[in-house]
Backbone bond lengths (Angstrom), bond angles and torsions (degrees), N, CA, C in turn:
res aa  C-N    CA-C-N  psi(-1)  N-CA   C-N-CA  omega(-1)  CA-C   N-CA-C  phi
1 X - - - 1.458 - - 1.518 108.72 -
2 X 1.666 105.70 114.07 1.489 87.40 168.15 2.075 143.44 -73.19
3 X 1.014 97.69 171.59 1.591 105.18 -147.23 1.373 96.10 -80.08
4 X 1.908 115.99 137.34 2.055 100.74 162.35 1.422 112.56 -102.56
5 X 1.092 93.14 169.05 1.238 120.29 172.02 1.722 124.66 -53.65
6 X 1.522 115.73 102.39 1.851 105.33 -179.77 1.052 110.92 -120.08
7 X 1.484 104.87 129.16 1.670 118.22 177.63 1.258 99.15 -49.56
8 X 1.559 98.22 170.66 1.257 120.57 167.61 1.664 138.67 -70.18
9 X 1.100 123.00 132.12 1.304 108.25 178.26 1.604 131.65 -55.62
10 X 1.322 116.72 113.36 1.744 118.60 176.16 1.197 118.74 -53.49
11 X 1.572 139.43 155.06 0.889 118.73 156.72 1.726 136.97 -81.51
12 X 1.243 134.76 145.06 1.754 136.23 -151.07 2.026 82.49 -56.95
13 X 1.810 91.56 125.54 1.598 112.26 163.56 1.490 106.57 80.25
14 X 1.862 104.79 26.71 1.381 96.22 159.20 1.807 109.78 -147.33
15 X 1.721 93.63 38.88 1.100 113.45 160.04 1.264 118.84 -85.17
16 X 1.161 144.46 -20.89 1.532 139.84 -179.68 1.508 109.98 155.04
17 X 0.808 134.25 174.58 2.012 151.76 162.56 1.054 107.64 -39.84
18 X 1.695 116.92 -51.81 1.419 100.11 -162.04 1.584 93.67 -151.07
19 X 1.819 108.90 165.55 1.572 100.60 156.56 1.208 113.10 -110.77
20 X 1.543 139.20 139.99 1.418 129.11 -156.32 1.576 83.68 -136.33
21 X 1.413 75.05 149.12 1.822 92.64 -166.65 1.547 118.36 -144.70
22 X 0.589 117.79 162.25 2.196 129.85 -169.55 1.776 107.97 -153.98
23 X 1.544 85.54 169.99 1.762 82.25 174.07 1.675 76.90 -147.95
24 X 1.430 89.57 149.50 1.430 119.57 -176.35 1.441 109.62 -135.65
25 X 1.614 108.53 125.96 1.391 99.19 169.58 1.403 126.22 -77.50
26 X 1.573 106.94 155.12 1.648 107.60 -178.01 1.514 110.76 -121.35
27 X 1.157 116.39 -179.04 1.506 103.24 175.24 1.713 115.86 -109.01
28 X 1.303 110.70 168.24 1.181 107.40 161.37 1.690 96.23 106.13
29 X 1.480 106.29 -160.78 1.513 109.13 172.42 1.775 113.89 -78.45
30 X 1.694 100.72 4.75 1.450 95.40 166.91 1.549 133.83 -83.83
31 X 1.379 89.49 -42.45 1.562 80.51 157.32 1.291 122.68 105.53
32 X 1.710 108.73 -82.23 1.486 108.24 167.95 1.536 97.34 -160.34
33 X 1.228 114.91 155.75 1.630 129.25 -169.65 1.744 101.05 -125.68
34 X 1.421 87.96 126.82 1.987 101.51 163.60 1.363 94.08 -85.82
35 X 0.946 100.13 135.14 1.604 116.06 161.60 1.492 121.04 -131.10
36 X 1.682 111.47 137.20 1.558 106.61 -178.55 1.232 133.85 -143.43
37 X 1.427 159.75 84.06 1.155 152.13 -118.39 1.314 102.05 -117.38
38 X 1.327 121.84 159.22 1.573 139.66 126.34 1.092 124.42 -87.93
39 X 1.338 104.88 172.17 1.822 98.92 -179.05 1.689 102.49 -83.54
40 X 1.142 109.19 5.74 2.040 99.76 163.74 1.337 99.14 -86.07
41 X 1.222 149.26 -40.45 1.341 150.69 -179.58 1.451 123.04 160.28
42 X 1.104 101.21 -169.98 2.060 103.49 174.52 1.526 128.27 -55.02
43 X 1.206 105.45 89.83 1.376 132.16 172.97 1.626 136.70 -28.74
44 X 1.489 89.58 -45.60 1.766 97.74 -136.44 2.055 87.16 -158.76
45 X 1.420 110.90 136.17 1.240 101.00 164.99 1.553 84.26 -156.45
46 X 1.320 129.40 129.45 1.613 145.89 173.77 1.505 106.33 -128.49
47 X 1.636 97.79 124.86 1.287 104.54 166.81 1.743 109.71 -69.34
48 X 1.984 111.71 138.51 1.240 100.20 171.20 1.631 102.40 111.46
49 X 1.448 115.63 164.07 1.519 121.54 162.66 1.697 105.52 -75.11
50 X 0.879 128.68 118.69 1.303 115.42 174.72 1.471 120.47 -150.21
51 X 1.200 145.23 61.99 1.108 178.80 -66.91 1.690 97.62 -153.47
52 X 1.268 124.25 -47.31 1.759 126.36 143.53 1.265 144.28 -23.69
53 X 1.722 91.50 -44.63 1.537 122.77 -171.74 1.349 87.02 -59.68
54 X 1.802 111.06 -80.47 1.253 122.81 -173.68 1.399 110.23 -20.17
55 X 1.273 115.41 -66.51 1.552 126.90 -156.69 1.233 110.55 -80.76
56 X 1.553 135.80 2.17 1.160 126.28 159.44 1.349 113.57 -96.13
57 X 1.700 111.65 -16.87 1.648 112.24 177.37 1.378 125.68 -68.34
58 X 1.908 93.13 -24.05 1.833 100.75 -172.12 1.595 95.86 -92.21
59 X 1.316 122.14 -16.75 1.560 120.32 174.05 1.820 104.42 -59.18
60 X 1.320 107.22 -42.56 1.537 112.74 179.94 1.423 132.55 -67.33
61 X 1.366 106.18 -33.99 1.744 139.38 161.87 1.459 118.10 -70.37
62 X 1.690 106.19 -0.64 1.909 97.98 -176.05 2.021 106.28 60.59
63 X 0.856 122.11 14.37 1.597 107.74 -179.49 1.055 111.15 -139.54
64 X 1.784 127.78 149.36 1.277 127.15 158.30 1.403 127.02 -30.48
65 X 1.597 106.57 132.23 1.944 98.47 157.63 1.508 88.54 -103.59
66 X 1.200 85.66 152.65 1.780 137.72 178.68 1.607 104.77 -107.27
67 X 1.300 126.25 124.80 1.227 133.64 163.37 1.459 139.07 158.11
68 X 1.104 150.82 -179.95 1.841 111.59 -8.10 1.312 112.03 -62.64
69 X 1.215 135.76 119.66 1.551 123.14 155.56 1.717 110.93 -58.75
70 X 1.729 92.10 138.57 1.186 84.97 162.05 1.383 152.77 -50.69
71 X 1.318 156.50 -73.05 1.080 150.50 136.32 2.063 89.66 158.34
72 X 1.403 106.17 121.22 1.459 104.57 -174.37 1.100 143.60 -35.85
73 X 1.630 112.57 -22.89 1.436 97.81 163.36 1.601 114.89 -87.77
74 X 1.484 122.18 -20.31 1.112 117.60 171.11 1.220 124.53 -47.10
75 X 1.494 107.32 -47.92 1.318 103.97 -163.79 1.938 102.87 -78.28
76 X 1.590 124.20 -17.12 1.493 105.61 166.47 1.222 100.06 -49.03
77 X 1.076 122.51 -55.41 1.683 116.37 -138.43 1.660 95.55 -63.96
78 X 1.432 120.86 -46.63 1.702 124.19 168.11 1.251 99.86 -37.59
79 X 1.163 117.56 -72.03 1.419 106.35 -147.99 1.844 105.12 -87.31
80 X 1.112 128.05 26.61 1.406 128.14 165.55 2.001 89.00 -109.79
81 X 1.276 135.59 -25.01 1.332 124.62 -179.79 1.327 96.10 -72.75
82 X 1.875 130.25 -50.86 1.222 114.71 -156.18 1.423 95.33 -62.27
83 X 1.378 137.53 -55.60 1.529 141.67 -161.46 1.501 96.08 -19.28
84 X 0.983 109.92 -48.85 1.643 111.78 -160.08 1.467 116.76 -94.31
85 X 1.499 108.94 -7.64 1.704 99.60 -160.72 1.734 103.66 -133.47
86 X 0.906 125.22 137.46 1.433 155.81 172.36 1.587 103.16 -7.83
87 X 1.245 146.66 95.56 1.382 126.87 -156.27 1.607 124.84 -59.21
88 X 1.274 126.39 132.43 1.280 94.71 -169.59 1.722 113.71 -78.95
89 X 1.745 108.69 -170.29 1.410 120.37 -170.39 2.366 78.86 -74.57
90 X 1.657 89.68 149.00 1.191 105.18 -175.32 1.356 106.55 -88.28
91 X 1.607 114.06 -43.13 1.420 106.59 -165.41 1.511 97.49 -159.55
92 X 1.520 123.60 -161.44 1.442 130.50 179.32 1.128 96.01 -59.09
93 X 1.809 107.41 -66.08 2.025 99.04 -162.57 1.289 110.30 -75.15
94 X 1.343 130.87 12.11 1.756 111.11 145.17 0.930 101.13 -92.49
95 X 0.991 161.66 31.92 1.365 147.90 174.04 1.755 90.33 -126.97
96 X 1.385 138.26 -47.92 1.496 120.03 164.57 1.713 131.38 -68.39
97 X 1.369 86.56 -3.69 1.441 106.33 166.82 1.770 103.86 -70.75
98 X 1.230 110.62 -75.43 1.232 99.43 -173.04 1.669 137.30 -77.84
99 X 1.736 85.83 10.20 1.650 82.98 173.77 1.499 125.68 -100.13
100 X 1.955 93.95 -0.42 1.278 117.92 -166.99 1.272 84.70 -87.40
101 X 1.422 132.39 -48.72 1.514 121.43 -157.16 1.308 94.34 -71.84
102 X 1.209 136.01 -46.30 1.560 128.67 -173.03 1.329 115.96 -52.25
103 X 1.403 108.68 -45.82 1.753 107.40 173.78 1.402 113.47 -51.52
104 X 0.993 122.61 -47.47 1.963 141.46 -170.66 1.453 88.22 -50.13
105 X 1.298 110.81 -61.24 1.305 113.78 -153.02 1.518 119.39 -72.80
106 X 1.222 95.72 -36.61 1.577 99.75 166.30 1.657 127.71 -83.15
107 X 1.100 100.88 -14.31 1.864 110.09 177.68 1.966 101.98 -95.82
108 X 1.111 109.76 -34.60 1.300 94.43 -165.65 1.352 98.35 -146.91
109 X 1.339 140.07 22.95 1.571 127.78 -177.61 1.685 128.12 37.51
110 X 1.385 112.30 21.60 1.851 110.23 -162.57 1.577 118.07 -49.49
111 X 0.877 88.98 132.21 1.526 97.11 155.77 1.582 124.65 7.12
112 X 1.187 130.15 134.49 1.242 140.12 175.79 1.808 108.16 -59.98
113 X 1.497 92.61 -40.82 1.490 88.81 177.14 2.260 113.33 -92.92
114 X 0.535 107.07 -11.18 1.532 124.45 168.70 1.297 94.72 -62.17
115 X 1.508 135.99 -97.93 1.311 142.28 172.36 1.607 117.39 -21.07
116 X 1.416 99.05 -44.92 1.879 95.24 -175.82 1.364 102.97 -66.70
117 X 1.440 113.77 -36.82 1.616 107.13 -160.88 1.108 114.78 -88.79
118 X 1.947 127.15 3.12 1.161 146.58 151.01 1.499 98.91 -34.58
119 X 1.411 76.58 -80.80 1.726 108.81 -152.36 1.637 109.10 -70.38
120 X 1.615 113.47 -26.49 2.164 103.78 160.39 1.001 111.21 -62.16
121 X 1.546 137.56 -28.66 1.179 137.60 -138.93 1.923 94.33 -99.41
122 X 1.406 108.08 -68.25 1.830 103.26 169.72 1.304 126.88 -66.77
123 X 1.547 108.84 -7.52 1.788 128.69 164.89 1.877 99.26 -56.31
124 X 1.032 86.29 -62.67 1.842 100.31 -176.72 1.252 92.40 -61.79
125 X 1.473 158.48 -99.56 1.032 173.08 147.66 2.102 76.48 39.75
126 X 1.262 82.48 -84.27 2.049 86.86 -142.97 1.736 92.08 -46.45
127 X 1.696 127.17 -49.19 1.353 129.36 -172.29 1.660 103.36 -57.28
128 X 0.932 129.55 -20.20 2.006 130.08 160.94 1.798 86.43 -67.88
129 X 1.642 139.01 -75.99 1.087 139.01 -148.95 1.482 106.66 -33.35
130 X 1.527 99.75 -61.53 1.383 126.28 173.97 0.962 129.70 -37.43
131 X 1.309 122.12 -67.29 1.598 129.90 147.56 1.164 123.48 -16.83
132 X 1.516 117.64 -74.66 1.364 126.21 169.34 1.691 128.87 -48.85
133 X 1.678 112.80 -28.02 0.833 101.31 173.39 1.819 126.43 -102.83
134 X 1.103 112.30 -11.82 1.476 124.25 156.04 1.365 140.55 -40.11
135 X 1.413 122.12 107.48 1.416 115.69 -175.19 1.120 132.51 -49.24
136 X 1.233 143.07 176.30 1.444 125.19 158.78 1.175 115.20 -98.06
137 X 1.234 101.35 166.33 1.979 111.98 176.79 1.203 103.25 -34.97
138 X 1.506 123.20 -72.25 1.410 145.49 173.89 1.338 114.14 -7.25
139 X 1.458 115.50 -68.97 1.587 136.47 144.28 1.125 126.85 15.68
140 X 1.845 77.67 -86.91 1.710 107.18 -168.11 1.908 108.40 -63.56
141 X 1.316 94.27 -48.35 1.167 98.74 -174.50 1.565 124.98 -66.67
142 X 1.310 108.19 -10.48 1.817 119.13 175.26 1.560 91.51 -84.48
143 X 1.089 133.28 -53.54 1.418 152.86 -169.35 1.637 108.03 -42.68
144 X 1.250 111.04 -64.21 1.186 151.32 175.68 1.613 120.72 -51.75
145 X 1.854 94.50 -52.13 2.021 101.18 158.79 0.994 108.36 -68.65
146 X 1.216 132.90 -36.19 1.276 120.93 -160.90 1.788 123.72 -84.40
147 X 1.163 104.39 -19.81 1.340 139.12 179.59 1.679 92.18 -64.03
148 X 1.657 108.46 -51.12 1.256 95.66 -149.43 1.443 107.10 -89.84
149 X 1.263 119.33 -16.30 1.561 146.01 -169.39 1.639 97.04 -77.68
150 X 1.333 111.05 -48.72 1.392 107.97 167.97 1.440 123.30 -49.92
151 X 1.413 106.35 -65.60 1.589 99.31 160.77 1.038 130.44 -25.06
152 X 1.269 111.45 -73.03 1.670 134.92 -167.90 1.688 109.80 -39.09
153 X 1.823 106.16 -48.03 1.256 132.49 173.21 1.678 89.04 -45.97
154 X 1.756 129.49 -78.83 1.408 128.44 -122.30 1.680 77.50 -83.25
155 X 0.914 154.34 -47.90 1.818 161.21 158.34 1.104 111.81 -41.46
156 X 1.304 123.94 1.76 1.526 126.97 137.64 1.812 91.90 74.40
157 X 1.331 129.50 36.43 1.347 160.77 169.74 1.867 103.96 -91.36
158 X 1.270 112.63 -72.67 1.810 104.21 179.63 1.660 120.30 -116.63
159 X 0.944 90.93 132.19 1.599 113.33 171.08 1.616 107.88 -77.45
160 X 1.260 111.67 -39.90 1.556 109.96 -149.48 1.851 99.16 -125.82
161 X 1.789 120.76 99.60 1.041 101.28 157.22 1.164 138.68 -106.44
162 X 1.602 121.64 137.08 1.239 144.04 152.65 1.596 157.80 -52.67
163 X 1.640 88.49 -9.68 1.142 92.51 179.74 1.932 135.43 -92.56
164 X 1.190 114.94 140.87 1.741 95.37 -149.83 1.264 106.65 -58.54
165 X 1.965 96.51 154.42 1.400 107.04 170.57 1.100 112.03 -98.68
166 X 1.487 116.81 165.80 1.537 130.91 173.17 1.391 116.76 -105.60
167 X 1.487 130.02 64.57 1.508 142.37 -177.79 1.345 131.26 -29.15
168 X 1.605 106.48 9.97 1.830 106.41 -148.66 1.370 91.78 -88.29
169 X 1.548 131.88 -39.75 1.210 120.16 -179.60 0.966 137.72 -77.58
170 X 1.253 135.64 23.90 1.921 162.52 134.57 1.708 109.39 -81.64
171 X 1.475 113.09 156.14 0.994 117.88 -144.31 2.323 88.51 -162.23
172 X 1.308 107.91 113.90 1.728 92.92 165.42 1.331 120.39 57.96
173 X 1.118 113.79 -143.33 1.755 121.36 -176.45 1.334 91.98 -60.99
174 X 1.295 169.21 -13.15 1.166 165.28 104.07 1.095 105.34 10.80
175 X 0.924 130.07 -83.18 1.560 143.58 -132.66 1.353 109.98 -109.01
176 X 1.667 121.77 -23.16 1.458 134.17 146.71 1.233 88.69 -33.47
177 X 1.881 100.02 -85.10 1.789 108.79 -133.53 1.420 101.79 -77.27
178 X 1.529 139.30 21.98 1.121 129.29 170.16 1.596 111.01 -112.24
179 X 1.414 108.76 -26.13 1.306 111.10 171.61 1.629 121.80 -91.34
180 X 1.411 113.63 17.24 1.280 137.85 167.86 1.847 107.66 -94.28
181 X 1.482 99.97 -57.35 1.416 90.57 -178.60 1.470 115.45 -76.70
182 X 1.731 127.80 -11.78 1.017 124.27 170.79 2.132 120.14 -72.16
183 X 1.333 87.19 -24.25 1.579 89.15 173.65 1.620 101.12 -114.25
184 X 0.853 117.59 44.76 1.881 106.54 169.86 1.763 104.93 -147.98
185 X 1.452 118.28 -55.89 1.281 129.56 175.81 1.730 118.66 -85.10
186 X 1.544 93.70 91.42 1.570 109.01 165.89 1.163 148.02 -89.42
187 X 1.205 143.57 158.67 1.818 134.90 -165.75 1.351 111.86 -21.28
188 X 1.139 109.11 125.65 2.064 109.77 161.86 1.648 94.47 82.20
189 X 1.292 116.91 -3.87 2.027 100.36 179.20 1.763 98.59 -109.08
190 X 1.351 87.85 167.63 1.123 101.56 -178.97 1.340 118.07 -143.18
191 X 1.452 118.25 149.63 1.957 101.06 -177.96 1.914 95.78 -138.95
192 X 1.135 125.12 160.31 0.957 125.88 154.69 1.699 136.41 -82.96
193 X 1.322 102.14 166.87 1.592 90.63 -175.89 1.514 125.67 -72.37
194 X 1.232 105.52 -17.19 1.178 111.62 159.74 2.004 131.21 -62.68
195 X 1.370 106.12 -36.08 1.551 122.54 166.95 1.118 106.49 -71.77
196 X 1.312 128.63 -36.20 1.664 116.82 -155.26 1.578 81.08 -98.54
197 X 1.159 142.31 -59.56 1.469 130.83 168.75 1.832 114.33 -19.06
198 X 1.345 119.06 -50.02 1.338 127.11 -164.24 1.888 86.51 -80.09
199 X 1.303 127.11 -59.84 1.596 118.29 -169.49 1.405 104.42 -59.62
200 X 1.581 115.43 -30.92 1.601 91.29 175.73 1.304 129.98 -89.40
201 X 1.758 114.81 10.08 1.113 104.81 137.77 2.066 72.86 108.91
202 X 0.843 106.59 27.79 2.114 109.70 -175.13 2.037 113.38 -105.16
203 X 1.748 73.08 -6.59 1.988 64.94 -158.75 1.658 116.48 116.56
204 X 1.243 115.08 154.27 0.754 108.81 165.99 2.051 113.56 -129.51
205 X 1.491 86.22 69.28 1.593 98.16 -171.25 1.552 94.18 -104.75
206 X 1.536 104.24 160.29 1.380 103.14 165.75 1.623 115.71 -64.16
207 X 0.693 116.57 -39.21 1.306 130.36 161.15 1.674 119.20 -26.57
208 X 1.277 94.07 -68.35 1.539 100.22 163.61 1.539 133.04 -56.21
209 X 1.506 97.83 -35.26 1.596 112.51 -178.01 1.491 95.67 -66.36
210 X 1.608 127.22 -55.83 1.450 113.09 -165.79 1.461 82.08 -70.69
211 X 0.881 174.98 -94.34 1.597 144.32 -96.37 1.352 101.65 -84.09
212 X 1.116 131.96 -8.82 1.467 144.72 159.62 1.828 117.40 -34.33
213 X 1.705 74.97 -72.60 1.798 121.64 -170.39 1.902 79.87 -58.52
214 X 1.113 129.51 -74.45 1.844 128.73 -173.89 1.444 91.21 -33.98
215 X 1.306 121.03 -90.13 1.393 125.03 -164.46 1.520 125.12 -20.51
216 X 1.420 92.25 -47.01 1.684 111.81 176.16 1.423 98.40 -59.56
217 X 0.941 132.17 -50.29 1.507 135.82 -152.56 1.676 114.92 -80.54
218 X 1.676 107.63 -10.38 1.053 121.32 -179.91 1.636 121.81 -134.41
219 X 1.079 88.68 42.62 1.921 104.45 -163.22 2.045 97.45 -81.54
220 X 0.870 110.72 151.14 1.804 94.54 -169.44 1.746 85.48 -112.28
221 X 1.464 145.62 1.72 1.290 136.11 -162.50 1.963 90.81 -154.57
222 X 1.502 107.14 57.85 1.276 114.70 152.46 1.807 113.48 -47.99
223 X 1.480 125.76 175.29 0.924 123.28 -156.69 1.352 129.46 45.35
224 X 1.088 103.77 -71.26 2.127 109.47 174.29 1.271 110.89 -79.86
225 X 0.916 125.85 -13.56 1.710 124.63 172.49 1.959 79.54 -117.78
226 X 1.270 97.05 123.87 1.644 113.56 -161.29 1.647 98.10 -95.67
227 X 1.464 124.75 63.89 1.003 116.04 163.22 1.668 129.40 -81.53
228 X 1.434 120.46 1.30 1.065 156.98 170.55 1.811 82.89 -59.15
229 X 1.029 142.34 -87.62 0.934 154.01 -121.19 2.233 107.92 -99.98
230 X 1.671 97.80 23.53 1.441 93.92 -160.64 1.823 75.32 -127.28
231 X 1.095 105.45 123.21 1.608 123.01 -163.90 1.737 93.06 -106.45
232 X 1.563 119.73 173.49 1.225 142.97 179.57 1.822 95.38 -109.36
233 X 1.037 106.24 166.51 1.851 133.23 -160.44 1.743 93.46 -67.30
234 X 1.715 93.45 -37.76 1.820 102.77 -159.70 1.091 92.73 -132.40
235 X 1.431 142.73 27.98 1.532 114.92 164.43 1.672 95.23 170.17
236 X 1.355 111.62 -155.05 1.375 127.50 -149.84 1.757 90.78 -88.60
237 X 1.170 119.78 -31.16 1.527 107.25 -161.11 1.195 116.54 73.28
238 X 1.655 100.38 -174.13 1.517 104.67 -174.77 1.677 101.30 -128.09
239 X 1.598 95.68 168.32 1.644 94.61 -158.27 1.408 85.71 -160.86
240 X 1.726 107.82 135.01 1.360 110.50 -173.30 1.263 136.84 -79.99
241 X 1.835 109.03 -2.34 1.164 117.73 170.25 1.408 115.07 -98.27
242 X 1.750 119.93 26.15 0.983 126.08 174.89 1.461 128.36 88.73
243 X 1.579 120.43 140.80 1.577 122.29 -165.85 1.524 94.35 -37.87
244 X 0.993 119.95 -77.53 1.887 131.76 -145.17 1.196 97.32 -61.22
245 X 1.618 131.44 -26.71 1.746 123.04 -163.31 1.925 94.95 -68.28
246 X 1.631 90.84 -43.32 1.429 100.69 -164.19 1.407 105.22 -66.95
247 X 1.296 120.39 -44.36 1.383 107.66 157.66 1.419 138.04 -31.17
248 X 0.889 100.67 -80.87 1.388 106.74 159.79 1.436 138.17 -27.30
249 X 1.414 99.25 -56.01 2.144 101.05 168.93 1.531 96.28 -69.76
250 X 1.306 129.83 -17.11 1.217 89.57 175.57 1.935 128.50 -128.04
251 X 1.641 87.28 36.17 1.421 122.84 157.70 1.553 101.56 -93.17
252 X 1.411 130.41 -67.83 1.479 116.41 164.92 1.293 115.08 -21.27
253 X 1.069 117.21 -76.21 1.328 122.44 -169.34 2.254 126.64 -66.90
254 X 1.464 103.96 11.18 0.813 116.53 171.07 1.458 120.12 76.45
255 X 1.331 127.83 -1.29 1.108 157.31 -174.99 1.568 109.18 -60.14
256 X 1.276 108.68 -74.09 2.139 131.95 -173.31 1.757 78.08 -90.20
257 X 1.847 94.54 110.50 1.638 106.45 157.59 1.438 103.20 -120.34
258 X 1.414 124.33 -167.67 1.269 128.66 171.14 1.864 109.55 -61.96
259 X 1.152 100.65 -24.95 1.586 98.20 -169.76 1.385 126.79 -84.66
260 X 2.146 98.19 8.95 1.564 108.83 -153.91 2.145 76.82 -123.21
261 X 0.929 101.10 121.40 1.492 113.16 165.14 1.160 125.80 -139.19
262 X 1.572 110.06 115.33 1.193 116.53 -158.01 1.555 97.18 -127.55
263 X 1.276 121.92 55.11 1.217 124.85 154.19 1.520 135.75 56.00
């Protein structure tokens, strides 16, 4: 399979504003996926609900996480409840907005204009909050492919994803040997740690192979970075989202038949 093309690594906190993140369920013994983008691309993929994950990745990136984003049908169903219902308080300073006006009002009755200029003044306050803390389109929309590409993948819809990555959380022989197996090892193949050690150019020492086996174990874009798919000399290996996950992607993928026993 020929090899793509991977940008370069950014340096940490000059990937974008924020990292915005969701969890999506998956099937199988996986369960559910964190997912997290920048506006360079797909960030972050954690087996599991993990709401941590996120927040230790944007600690690493210099930038805010953002989240849960909704996820599109969620957010119809929100926004057909708000249509109908009382808006809620947006943030802290609406919410000190209106506890300030209540005090006023009950200690001293002020002025019509006293009260307004309370309440424009921490009005503005929280609509800056807002601002600042909001993703961009850009974001949403990396967030959003990727979300859907995932699917598409577990519905047995894509073989091949495309949607951009965000490289910042790899580092060196890292980021070689992961952006080797992301452009060389495709649907249904498989290589060992020993091969993918030799294509990335590491050797082909044992030595090299376990630093392989590490890499795997610390890949931040499991699934789409196909470490699922990087086998041991004599058997299934190990895989950090666990024996059965790995099983599994690579029963999806047609790979683990009855004739493959790996003990």
């Amino acid at each position: 399979m020929s090899g793509k093309a991977v940008a370069a690594v950014p340096a940490p906190g000059q990937t974008g504003h924020v990292l915005l993140w969701t969890v999506m369920p998956a099937p199988g013994p996986i369960g559910a996926l964190t997912v997290g983008a920048t506006a360079d691309g797909l960030a972050l993929v954690a087996f599991g609900d993990h709401p941590e994950a996120a927040a230790q990745a944007a600690e690493r990136l210099g930038v805010p996480a953002q989240g849960p984003m909704r996820l599109p049908e969620a957010r119809l169903d929100a926004e057909r409840a708000e249509a109908v219902a009382i808006p809620a308080v947006a943030n802290g300073a609406t919410a000190v907005v209106e506890q300030a006006v209540a005090v006023q009002r009950a200690e001293g009755a002020p002025t019509p204009a006293g009260v307004n200029g309370v309440t424009a003044v921490l009005e503005q306050a929280a609509a800056v909050d807002r601002a600042q803390a909001a993703p961009t389109p850009a974001v949403e929309a990396v967030l959003e492919r990727a979300v859907a590409q995932l699917r598409e993948y577990f519905a047995g819809e894509r073989r091949v994803f495309d949607v951009s990555l965000d490289w910042s959380l790899t580092r060196g022989s890292q980021r070689r040997v992961l952006g080797t197996l992301f452009g060389t090892v495709g649907y249904g193949e498989t290589v060992t740690y020993g091969e993918l050690a030799a294509r990335s150019e590491l050797g082909s020492a044992y030595t090299a192979a376990r630093g392989v086996g590490a890499i795997m174990g610390s890949n931040p874009l499991p699934v789409v970075v196909p470490c699922h798919r990087v086998m041991a000399a004599d058997g299934l290996g190990g895989f950090g989202g666990g024996r059965a996950t790995k099983e599994w992607l690579l029963a999806h993928e047609g790979v683990l038949t009855g004739a493959l026993d790996f003990g």
